[in-house]
C-alpha positions as YAML, in Angstrom:
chain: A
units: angstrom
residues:
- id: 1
  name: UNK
  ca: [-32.96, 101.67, -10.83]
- id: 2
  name: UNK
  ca: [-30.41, 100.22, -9.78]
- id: 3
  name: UNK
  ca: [-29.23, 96.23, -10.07]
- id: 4
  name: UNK
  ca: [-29.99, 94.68, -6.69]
- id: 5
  name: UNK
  ca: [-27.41, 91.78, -8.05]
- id: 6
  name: UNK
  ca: [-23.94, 93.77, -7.71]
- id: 7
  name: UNK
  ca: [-25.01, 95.01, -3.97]
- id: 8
  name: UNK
  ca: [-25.67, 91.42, -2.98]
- id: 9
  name: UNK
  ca: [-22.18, 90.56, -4.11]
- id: 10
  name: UNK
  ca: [-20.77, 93.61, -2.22]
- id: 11
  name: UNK
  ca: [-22.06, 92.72, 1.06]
- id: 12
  name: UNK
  ca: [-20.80, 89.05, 0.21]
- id: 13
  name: UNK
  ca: [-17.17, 90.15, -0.41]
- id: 14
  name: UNK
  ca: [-17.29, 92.37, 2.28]
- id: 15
  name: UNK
  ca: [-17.76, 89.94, 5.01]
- id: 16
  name: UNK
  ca: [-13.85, 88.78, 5.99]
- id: 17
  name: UNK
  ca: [-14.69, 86.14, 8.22]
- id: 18
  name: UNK
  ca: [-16.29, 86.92, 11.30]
- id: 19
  name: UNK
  ca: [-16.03, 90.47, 10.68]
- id: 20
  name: UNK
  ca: [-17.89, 92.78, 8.43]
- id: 21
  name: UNK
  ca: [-15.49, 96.00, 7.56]
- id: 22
  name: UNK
  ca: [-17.47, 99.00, 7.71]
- id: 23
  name: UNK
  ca: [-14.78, 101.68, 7.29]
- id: 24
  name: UNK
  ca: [-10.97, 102.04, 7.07]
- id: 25
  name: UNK
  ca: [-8.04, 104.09, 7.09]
- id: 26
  name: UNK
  ca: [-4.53, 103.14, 6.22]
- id: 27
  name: UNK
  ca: [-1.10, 104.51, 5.30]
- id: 28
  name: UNK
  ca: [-0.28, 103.81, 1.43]
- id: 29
  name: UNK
  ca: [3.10, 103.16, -0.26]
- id: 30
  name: UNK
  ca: [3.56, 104.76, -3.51]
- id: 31
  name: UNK
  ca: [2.07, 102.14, -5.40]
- id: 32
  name: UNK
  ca: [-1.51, 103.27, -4.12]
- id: 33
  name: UNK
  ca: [-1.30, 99.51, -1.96]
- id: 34
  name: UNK
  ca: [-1.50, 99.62, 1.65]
- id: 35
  name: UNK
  ca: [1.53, 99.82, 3.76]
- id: 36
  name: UNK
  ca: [-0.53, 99.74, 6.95]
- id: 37
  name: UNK
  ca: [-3.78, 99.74, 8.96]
- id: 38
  name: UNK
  ca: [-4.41, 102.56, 11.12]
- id: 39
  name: UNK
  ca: [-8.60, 102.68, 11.96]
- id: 40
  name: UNK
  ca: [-10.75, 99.81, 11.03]
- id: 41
  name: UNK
  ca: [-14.65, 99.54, 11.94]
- id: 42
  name: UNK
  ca: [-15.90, 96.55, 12.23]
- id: 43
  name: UNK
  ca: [-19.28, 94.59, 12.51]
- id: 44
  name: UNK
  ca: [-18.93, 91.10, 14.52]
- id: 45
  name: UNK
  ca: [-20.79, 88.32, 13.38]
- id: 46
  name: UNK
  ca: [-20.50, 86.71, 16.66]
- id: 47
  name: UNK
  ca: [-22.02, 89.30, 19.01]
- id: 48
  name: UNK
  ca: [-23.11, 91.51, 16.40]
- id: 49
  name: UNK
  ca: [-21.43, 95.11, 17.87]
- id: 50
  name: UNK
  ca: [-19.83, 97.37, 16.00]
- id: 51
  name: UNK
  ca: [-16.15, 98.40, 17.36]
- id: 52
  name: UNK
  ca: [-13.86, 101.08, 15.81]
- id: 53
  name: UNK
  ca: [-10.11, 100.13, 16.25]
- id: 54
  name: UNK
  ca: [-7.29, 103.38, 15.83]
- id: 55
  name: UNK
  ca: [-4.01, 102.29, 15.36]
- id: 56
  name: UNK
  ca: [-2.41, 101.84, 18.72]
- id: 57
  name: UNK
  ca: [-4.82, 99.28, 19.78]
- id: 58
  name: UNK
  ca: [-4.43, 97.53, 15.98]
- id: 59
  name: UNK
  ca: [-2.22, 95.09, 16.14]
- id: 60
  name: UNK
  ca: [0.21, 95.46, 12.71]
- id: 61
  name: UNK
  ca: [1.67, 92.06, 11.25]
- id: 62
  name: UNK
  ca: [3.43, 91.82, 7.61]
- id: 63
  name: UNK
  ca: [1.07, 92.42, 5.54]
- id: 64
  name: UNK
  ca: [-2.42, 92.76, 7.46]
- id: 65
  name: UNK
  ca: [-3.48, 93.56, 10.86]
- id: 66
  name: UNK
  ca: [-4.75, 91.35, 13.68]
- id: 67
  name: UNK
  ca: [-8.30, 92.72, 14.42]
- id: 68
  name: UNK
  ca: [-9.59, 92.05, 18.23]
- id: 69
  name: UNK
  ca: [-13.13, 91.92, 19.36]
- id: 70
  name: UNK
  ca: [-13.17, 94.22, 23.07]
- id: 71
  name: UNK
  ca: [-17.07, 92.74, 23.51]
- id: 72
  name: UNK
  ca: [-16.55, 89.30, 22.74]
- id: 73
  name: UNK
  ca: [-13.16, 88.38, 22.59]
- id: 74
  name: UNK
  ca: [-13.43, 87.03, 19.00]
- id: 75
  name: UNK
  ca: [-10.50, 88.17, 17.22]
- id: 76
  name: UNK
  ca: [-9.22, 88.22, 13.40]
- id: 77
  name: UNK
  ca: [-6.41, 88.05, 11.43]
- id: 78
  name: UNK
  ca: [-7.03, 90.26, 7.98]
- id: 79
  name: UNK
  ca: [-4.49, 91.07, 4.96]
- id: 80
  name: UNK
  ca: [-4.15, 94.21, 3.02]
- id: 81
  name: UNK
  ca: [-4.92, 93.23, -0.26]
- id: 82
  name: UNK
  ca: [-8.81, 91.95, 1.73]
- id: 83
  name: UNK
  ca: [-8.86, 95.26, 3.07]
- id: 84
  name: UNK
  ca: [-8.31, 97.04, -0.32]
- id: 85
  name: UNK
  ca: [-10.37, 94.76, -1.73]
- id: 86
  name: UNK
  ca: [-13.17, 96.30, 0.45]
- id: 87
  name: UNK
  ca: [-12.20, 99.88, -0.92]
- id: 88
  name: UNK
  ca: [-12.38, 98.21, -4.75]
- id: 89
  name: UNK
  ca: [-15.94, 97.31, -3.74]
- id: 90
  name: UNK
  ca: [-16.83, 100.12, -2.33]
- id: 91
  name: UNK
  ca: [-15.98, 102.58, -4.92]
- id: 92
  name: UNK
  ca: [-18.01, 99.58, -7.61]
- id: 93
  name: UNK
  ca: [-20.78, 100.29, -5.94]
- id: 94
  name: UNK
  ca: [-21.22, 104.62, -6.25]
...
């Protein structure tokens, strides 16, 4: 059986302030870091929907991407690294 310790961290870490990031894609540099944002899912913590963002309606700063609530208006500024820290997590937890 599992440790019900590191899964309570995970959904901790997850959490990027009022959003909850479900699932990703991105475009990585050669490094293996992202470059950029192109899908993010996304739980609110305001009005509690789930959204799925592609990357035209993303909107791409240096270094993260501005995240936008459609339902609620809430809206988010995330980096990269937070993002990939969500992959790092992810993968911890398999």
């Amino acid at each position: 059986m599992l440790d019900p310790l590191p899964c309570l961290e995970l959904r901790v870490l997850m959490m990027i302030g009022l959003f909850n990031i479900t699932r990703y894609e991105a475009v990585f540099n050669g490094f293996g870091e992202i470059e950029r944002s192109t899908a993010l899912t996304v739980d609110c913590g305001i009005c509690h929907a789930t959204s799925s963002s592609g990357d035209q309606t993303l909107a791409h700063l240096p270094g993260g991407t501005l995240i936008r609530w459609e339902h609620c208006g809430t809206h988010k500024a995330v980096s990269n690294a937070k993002i990939a820290e969500w992959d790092r997590l992810a993968l911890a937890r398999i």
